[in-house]
Phi, psi and omega in degrees: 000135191266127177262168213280172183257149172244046159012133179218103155246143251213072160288098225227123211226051202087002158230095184294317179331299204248295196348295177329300194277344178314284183326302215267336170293332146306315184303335186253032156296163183265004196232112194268325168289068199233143166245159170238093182265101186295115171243110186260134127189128200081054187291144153270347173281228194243357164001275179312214299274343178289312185316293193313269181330306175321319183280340224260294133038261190217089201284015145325305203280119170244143161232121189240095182282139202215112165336124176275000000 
């Protein structure tokens, strides 16, 4: 039996600060089949760039940039 995929969306606005530990604590769930759509908009810190590195990463991880 296939187990179902499960979609994490992630909404990311200016907090590079907590982001990391967001990020990594989703990445070690026990549960593999997942995706994570990381939605930056319009971060003005370093947000994006933890994203970018996440995906880069783990192809689990999508990043989606949106104007703010």
């Amino acid at each position: 039996m296939n187990e179902p995929l499960v979609s994490i969306i992630v909404p990311v606005y200016n907090v590079e600060s907590y982001l990391s530990p967001c990020l990594e604590s989703i990445q070690r769930q026990s549960w593999r089949n997942l995706e994570v759509l990381m939605v930056d908009d319009g971060s003005t810190d370093g947000s994006s760039a933890v994203c970018a590195d996440m995906a880069v990463a783990d192809p689990r991880f999508r990043l989606l940039r949106q104007r703010g």
